[in-house]
N, C-alpha and C positions, 0 to 999 in steps of 0.2 A: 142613972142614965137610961132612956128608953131606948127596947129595941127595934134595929128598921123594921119594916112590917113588910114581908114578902106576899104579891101576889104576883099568880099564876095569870098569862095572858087570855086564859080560860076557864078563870077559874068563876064556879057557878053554873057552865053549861052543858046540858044535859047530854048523854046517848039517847038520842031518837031509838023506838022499842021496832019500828020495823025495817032494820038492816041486816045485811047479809051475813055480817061480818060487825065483827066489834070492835070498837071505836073507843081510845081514852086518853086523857091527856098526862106525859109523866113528868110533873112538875117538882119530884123530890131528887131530881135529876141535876150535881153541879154538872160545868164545863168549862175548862180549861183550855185555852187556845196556848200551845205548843213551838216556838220556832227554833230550829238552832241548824248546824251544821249534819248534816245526816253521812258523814264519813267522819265524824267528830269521835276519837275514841273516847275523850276525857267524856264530853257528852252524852256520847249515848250509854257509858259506864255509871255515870253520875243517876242516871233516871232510873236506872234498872237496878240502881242501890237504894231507890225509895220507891218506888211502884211495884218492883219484884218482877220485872218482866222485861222482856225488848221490845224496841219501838219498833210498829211492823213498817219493812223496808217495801214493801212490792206495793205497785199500786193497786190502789181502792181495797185493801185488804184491813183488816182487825185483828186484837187481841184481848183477850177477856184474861182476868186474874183479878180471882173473888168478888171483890166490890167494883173492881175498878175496869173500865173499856179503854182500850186507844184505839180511835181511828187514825189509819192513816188518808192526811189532804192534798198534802202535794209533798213534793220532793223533800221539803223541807217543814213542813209544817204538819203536826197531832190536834187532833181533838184528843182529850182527856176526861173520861164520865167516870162519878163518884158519886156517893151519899150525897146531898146537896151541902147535910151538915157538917161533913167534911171536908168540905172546898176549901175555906179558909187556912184550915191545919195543912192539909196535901199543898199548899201552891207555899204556905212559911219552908215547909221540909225542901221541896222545889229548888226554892230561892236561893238556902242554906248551900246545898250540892252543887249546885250550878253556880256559885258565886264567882266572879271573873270570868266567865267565860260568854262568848258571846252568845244569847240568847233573848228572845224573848219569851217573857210568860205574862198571858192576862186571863181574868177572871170573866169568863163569861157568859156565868149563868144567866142572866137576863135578857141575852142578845137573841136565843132562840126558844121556839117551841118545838114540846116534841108531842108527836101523836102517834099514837101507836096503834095498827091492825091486825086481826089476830081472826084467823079463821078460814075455810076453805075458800079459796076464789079471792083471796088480797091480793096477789099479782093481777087479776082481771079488771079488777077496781083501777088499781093506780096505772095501769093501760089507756084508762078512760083519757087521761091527763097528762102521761109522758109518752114521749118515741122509745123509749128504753123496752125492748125483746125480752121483759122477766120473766117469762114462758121459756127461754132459750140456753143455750151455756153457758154461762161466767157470773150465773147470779147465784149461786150456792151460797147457804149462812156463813154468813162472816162478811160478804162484800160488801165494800160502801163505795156509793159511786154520788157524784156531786150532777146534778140535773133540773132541768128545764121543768116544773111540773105546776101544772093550768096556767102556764105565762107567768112564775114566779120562780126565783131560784129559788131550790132549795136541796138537801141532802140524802139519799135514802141507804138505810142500813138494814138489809136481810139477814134479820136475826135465826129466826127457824124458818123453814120449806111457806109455812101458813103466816106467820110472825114477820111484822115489816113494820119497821118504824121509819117516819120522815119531819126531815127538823126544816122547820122554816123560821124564818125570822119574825120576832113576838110582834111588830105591825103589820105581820101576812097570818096570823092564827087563827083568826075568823073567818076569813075568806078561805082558808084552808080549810078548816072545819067544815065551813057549811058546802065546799065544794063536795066535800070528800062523803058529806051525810046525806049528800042529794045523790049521786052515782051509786053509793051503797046500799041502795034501799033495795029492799027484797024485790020491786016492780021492775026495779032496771037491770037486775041479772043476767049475766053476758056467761054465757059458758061456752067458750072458745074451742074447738075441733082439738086446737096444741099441734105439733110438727107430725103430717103427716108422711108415708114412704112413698117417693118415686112413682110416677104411674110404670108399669111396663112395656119400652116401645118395642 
């Protein structure tokens, strides 16, 4: 029996050599969409017996444990990131724990792209694109916040201070890309003042 043949909704296209910041796509990335009762004890006991960890309760926040990410999306709903090649494995164990109870789980490495930036001035970059203040409070590594970015939804996760990754949907990944490789070019470098103090009256 052959096997499906997985491609990447970028896969083949290159980083341009004169940007600010580095540009790449992480396509050995599963995801696992998440739903259940988030005051559920059997629930959220049931997850945290096969992922090793708790699901994060507070909004736009994260948890990392070794291989594995949960974002939290809303009240009731995780993203779940893992080896790609263990989606399959992690969503059977899922299944198994969560049996009877009300939940949903679906597989959905294919649904997004992720792109990832890495370097001084990523927050300045993805300014070009979204209203979101990344220069400001509440954007510390670990946040993930769901946003408007060039008139396309999509997701961003402040992994380190430099380090920002953002998922869009795999028929927005080019238009993503090529958005994100034209504002990143060394020529269009934006180096922002950041919050300045009070004048004194």
């Amino acid at each position: 029996m052959s096997e499906a043949l997985t491609r990447s909704a970028l896969q083949g296209v290159e980083e341009p050599k004169d940007l600010a910041v580095h540009l790449r796509e992480m396509p050995e990335r599963g995801m696992i969409d998440l739903r259940g009762l988030p005051n559920g004890e059997k629930f959220l006991a049931a997850v945290k017996d096969v992922i090793g960890a708790d699901l994060p309760r507070g909004p736009r926040t994260s948890v990392s444990w070794g291989e594995i990410k949960l974002l939290w999306l809303s009240v009731d709903q995780w993203l779940i990131l893992c080896p790609r090649a263990k989606t399959v494995e992690l969503i059977a164990q899922l299944q198994s724990a969560l049996a009877g109870l009300h939940v949903a789980l679906t597989d959905v490495s294919d649904m997004r792209s992720i792109i990832r930036l890495e370097g001084e001035g990523v927050r300045e970059i993805l300014l070009k694109g979204c209203s979101l203040d990344l220069l400001g409070s509440g954007y510390e590594p670990g946040t993930v916040r769901r946003v408007r970015f060039a008139e396309i939804a999509a997701l961003i996760q402040i992994v380190d201070h430099n380090i920002i990754e953002i998922y869009v949907f795999r028929s927005y990944a080019h238009y993503a890309w090529d958005f994100l490789t034209t504002v990143a070019r060394e020529t269009a470098k934006v180096k922002l003042f950041g919050e300045q103090p009070s004048p004194a009256v």
